[in-house]
N, C-alpha and C positions, 0 to 999 in steps of 0.2 A: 580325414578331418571333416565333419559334419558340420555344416554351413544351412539357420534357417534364416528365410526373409518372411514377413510378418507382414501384408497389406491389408489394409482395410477402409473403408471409408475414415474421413475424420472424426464423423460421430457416431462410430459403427462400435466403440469400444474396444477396438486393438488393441491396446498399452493394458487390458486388464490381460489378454494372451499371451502377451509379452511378460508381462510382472508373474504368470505365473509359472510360465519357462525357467527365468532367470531363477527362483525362488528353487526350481527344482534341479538347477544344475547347467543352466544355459550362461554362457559367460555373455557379456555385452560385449559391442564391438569395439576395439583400441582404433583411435585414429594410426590414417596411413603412416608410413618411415619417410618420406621426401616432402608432403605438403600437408603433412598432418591432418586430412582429412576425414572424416564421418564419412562414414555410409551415405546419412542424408544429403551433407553437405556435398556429394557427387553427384548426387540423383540433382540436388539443385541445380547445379552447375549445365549437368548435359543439361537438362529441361529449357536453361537460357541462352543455353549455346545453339540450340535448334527452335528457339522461339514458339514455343511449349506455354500453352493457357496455364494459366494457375487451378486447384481446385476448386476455386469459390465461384469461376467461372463458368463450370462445363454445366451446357446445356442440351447438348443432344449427344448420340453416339457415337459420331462424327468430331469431336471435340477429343474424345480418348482415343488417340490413334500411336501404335508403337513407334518410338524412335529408333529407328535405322543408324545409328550412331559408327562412324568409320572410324578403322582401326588406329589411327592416332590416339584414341580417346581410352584404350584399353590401358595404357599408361599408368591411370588413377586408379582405374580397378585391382591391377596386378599390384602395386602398388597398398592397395589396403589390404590385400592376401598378403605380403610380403609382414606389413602389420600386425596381423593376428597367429602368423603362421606358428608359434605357441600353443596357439588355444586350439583342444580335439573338439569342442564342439561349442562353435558360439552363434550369434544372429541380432539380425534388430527387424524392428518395424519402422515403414516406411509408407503413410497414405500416398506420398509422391512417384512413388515405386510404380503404379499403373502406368505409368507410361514405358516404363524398363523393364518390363516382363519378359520381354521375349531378350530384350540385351546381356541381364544376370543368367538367362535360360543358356543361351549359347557363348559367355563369355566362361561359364564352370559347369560341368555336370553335378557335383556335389551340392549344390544350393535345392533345397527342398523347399515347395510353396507353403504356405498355410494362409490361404483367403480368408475374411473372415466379413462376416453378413450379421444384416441384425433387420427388426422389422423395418419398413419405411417410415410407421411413426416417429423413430430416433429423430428423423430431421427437422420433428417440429415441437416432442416431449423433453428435449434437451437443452432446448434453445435458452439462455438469459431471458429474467426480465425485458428491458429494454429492448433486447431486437424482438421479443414476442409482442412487446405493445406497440410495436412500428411493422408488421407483417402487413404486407401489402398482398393482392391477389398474385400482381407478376413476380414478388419475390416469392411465395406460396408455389407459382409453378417453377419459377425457376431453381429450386431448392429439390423439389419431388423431382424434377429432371434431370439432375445434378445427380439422384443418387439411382436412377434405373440406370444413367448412361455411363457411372462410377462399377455399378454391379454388373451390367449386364459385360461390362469388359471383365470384369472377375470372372463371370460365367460361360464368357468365350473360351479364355485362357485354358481354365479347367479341362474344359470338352476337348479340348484338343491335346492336354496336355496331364489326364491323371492319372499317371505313375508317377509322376514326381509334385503332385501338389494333393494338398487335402483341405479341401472347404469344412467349414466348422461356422456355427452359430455362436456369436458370442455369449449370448443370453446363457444355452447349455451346455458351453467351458465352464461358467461358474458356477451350474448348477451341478454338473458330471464332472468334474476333474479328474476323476479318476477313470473313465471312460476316453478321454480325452487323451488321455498320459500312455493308454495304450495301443490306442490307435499310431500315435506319432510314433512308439517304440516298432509297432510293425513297420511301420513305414522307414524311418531310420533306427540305427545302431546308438539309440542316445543313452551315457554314462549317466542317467538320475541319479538324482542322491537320493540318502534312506530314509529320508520322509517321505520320497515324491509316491511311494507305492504306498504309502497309509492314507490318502486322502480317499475320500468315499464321496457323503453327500454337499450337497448347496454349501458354497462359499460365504458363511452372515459373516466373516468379519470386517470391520471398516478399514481403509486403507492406513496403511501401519503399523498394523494389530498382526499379532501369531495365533497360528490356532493351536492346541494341545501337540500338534508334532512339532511344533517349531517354525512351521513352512509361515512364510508372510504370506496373504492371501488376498487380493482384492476385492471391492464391494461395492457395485455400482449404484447407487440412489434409484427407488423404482421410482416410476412417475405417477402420481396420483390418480383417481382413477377418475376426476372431473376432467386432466389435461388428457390420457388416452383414450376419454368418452372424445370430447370435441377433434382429438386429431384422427379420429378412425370418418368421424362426421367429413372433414376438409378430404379428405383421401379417397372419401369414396367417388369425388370427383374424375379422380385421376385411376380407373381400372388399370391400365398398363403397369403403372408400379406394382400393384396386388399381384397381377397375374407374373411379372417378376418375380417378387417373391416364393409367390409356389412356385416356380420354377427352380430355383434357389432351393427351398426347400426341398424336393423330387431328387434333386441330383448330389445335395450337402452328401458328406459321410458320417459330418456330425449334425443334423436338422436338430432343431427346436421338434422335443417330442409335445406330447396332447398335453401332457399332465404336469409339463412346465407353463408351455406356452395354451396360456387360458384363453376363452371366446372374450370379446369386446367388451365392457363393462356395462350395462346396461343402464339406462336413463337414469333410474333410480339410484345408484351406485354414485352416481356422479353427481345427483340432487344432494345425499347424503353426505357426500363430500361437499358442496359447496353449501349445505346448514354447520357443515362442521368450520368453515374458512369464517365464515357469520359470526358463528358464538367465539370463533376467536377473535373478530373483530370487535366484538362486544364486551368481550374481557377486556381488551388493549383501552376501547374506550372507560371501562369500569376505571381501569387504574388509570387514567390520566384526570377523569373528575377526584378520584382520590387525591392525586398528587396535587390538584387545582384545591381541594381542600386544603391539605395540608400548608399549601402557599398562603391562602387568605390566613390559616391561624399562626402562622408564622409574622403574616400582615397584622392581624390584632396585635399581638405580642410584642411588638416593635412600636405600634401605636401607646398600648401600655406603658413602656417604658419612657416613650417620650410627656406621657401624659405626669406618671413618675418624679420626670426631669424637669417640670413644670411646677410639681405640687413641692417637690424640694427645693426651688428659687423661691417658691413665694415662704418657706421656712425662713429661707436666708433673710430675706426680706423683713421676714418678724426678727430673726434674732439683733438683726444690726437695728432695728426702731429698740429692742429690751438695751441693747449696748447702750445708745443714743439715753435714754430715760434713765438709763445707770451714772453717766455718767450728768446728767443737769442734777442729779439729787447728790452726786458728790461734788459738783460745785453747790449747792444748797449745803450743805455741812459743811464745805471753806466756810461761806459767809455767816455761818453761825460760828461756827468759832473764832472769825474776827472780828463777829458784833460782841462776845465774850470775853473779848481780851480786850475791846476796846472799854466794856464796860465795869470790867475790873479797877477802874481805880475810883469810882464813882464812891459812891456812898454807903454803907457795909449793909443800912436796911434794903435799898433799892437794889443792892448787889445782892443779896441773901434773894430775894424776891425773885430777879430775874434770873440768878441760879436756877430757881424752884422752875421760874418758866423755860429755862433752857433744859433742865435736866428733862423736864417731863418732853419736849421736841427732840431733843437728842434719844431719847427712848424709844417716841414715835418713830424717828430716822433708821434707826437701827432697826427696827420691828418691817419697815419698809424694807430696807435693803437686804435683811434675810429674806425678805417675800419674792423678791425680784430675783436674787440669787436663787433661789430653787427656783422659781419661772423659767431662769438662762438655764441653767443645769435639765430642767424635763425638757427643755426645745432641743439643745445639743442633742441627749439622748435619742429623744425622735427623730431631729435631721438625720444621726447617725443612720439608726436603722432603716429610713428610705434611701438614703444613697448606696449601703450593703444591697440594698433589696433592688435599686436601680441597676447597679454595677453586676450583680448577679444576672439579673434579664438581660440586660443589653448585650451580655459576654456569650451568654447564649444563643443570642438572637445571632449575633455578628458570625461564631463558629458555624451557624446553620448554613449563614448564607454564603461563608467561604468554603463549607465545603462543597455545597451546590456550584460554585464558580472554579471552582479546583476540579468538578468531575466534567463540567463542560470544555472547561480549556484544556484541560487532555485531552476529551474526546477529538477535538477540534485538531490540534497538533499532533493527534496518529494521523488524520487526514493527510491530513499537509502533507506530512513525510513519507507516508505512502504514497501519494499524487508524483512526490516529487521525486524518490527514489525509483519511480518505474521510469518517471522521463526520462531520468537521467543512466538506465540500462540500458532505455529503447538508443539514447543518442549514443555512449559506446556501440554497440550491437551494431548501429547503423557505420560506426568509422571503421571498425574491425571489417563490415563486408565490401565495403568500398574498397581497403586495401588487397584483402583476399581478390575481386575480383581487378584490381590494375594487373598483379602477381600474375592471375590466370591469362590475364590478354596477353602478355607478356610472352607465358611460358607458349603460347597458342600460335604465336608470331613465329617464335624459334624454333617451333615445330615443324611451322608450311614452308620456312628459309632450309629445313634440313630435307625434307621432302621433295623442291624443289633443286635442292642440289644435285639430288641422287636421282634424281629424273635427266636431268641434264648429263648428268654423268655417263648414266646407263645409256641416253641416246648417244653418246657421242663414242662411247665403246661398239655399240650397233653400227654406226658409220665408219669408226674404223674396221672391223672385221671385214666388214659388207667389199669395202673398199680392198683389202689385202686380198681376199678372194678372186676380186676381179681381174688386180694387177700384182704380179711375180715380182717386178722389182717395181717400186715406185719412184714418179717420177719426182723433178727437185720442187715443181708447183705444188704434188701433194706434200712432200715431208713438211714444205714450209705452212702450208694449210692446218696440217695435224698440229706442228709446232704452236700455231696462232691458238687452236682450238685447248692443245695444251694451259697454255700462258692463261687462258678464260677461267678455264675450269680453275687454276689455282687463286686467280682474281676471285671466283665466286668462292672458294673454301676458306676465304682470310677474310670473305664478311661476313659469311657465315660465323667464323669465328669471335668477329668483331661485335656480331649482335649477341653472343651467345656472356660476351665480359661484360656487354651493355649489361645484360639483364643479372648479372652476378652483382655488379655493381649497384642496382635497383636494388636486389633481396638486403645487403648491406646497410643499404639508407633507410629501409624500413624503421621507421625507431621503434624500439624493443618494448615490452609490452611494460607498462608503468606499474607497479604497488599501487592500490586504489588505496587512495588516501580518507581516513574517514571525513565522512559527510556530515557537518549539524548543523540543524534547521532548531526553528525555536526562538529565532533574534528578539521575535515582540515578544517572548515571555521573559527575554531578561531583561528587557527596558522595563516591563511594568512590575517587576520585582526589585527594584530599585527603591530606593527612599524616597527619591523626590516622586516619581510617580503615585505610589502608594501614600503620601501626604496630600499629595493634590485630589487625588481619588476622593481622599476621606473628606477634604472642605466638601468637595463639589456634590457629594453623599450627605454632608450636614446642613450644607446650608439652602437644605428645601423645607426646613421648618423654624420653628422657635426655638423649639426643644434642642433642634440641632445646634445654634447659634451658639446656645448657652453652653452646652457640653462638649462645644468642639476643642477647648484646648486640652478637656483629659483625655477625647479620642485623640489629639495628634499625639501628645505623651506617649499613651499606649503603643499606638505605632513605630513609634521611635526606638521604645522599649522592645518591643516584639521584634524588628528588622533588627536590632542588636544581638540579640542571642541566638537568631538564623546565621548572622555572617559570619559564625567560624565553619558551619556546618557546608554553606556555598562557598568557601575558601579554600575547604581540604579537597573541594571537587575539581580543582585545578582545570578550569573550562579555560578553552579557546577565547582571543577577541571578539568581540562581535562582530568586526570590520572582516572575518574569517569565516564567520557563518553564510553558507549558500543563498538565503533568505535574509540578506544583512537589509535589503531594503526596506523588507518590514521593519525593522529596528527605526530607519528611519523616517516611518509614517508615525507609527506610535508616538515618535517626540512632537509630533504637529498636534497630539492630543491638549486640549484644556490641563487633565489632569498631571500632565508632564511641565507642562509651562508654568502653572501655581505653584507647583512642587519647589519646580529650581528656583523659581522668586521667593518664594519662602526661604530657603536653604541660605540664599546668597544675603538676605537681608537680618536673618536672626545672629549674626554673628558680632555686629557691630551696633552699641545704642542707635547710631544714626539710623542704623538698618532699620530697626525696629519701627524707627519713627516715619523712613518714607516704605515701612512694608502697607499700609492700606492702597500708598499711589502706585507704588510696583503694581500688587494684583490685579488694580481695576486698570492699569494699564493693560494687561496679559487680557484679561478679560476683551478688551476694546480692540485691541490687535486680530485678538482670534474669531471675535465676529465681525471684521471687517476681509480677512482673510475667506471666512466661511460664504459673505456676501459676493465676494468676487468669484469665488469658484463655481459658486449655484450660476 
């Protein structure tokens, strides 16, 4: 059974030597049969059981020292060989394994090393954002230090130990694979699969991608050549790491050759690159004056409309004065036809006469009120076509700006839920190891209680022998002695046993691992997808102009209209409470909004005439509430 362990720095790129093992036939490790443990998860454990630096710590050489770990501890080891003992040939990597180098050396002969080294730049061309804009000079040393006194233990290891280990550059695993895959077949008896012998040159694929045989393949991001110009600059402070590295190099099996690993970039290389970061900065700005364009004509166009929404009131304005003038000339036609009828019985010449003069006013009338009738008839038709023409713009305008509000509030709540989804892994992750290690103290206790028994034991067998030797028949003080010591020893095996139910009793109580139940975030996007919010929104939207004032009851319409043909479509999606959502307190900031409070005073008052009549005192009540609320909190 072929057993490899895989060490390297943390940003030495190990996990691409490892991904290309497994890809070729290397099984990963099965947690142990008794404590279901990882590989790693033992290396952790010894490391805190012998109060062992972490990696982020080590600053001298002196800091990587092998733990001498006593046979109690082989337990977990035998234990994860018990676990895999299936698998003919599997392994993991482990950066924490530096310190258990020589404990996997002498706990199996079967465990093959594979060290792996990369330049000293990695610890500064890899780093995040954020911790490169916060690099201090002592964290600069302490980091370069971290990783000569990380290698130079790799490079102890080796010297003393290369028949069973094989140094390798990572950089040229992924550039030789195939150089690589035969070296380790000299070294071990490894079942590859039938792709693992068609790889040739450099690895370009990106991580999770196949190359034409199948094999997954990894691909490590290079580093630009403005970040490996300045990090070759910081480095040259620090010669020791350098002359590591050749050392590193001189003795690897697999070294970084010339014609991978190229000379320093030179100034210019890294000028060029940092005119190329420039004109990308210059593009990013090109397109945000864009997009600030595109905002202002988005800005006119909404001004339009309201200007629109102005020119069609003062329409309205005219038609209701043509109504008004319509209707004084048909009361002017009553009073002629009851000055008509009154003067119907008069005198047949005076009547013949004022016929004459009514007929010809009654002509006039009617000659008028065709004129006015087509006057009303061209206004209508023109109010018509500026309100199509307003309702057009506005409908436009409002889509733009929700879909612009629609792309930011997503943006905004993948945040959120990303922020809050990793909290809430880190705080699992953190309760799982708290119990793991009560478990462990536990099992640790019942260990030194059996150790000590058997100690006890063994001397008190040593005293009796010693003693029967001395005397041939013994006498009644010793039997009753032996007897006492007897009586002890069984006293110590019945606590022994005792702590041994305690701790059975513990694994018991553990409670059993829960169904992660899902998780939704989002609370403030279902309060403001609500009716009353999105009513209050649109007053507090309208009523920053004239324009607005006037056309704010066919915007609430609209709205009303629109949240109705949404709410079968949010119905069928059968959501959780909100009082259920992770983030429910956002839920209840949002209702402390103006635009929430308008909303439901609205809602509550359109339903009853009375409503309607104290809905102006409702609002400006809500209004006077929420800046008297906003005055106390400032």
């Amino acid at each position: 059974m072929n057993k490899i362990l895989i060490v390297g720095h943390p940003q030495s790129g190990h996990e691409d030597v490892e991904q290309l093992l497994n890809a070729c036939g290397m099984a990963s490790a099965q947690p142990s049969r008794r404590e279901g443990y990882l590989p790693q998860q033992i290396s952790a454990t010894l490391c805190k059981a012998h109060n062992t630096g972490t990696l982020q710590r080590i600053e001298a050489g002196a800091d990587v020292q092998q733990i001498e770990a006593g046979p109690v501890w082989n337990g977990m080891a035998l234990d994860l060989m018990l676990g895999n003992l299936e698998q003919s040939f599997w392994g993991w990597s482990d950066p924490q394994s530096v310190f258990l180098l020589d404990y996997w050396r002498n706990l199996d002969p079967a465990i093959t090393f594979v060290l792996v080294y990369d330049q000293p730049q990695s610890v500064l061309t890899r780093l995040d954002a954020p911790a490169a804009a916060e690099l201090s000079p002592q964290a600069l040393q302490q980091r370069v230090q971290g990783w000569s006194a990380f290698n130079a233990a790799l490079l102890h290891f080796f010297l003393r130990h290369p028949e069973r280990c094989l140094l390798v550059h990572a950089q040229q695993v992924r550039e030789s694979a195939a150089s690589y895959l035969q070296q380790m077949r000299a070294r071990i008896d490894a079942p590859w699969s039938e792709h693992a012998e068609q790889l040739g040159g450099p690895l370009a694929l990106t991580d999770g991608q196949t190359d034409e045989t199948g094999v997954i393949t990894p691909q490590r991001a290079a580093p630009d050549a403005l970040a490996t110009f300045l990090a070759d600059a910081l480095l040259s402070q620090h010669p020791a790491s350098l002359q590591l590295y050749e050392e590193l190099q001189a003795c690897a099996n697999l070294p970084l050759s010339d014609d991978v690993g190229r000379a320093a970039p030179a100034a210019l290389e890294a000028w060029h690159t940092m005119g190329a970061r420039q004109l990308e900065l210059q593009a990013q700005a090109h397109e945000l004056d864009q997009r600030e364009q595109a905002t202002r004509a988005l800005q006119a166009q909404v001004d339009a409309a309201q200007a629109l929404a102005t020119q069609r009131q003062a329409l309205a304005d005219q038609l209701d004065q043509a109504r008004q003038r319509a209707e004084q000339l048909a009361q002017q036609r009553q009073q002629v036809l009851d000055e008509q009828a009154r003067l119907h019985a008069s005198e047949s010449q005076q009547q013949q006469a004022r016929l004459a003069e009514l007929a010809s006013a009654r002509d006039k009338l009617e000659t008028r009120q065709r004129e006015v009738a087509e006057e009303n008839e061209l206004l209508l038709n023109q109010l018509h076509q500026v309100q199509e023409e307003l309702e057009r713009h506005y409908l436009d305008a409002q889509q733009k700006a929700q879909r612009l509000e629609a792309l930011q509030q997503a943006e905004a709540s993948l945040r959120q839920n990303t922020d809050q989804q990793q909290k809430q892994l880190a705080e699992q992750q953190e309760q799982l190891r708290l119990q793991q290690e009560r478990l462990t103290e536990l099992q640790a206790r019942l260990k030194l209680k059996e150790q000590e028994a058997q100690k006890q034991l063994a001397a008190l067998q040593t005293e009796l022998q010693s003693t029967k030797a001395q005397v041939s028949e013994p006498p009644a003080e010793l039997l009753q002695e032996n007897e006492l010591l007897l009586n002890q020893l069984h006293q110590v095996q019945e606590e022994l046993e005792r702590y041994y139910l305690e701790a059975q009793k513990l694994k018991q109580q553990l409670p059993p691992p829960q169904p992660a139940k899902p998780v939704h975030y989002g609370a403030a996007q279902r309060v403001q997808q609500q009716l009353g919010y999105r009513l209050g929104a649109t007053m507090i939207e309208r009523s920053r102009s004239v324009g607005g004032w006037l056309g704010m009851p066919f915007a609430l319409m609209r709205v009303a209209r629109q949240h109705k043909r949404e709410l079968p479509q949010r119905q069928a999606q059968r959501l959780p409470p909100i009082s259920q959502y992770r983030d429910a307190h956002e839920a209840e900031r949002v209702r402390q909004h103006l635009s929430y409070r308008l909303g439901q005073a609205l809602l509550h008052n359109v339903r009853t005439p009375v409503g309607w009549v104290r809905l102006p005192w409702a609002l400006r009540r809500e209004v006077r509430d929420f800046r008297r609320q906003r005055q106390a909190q400032d």
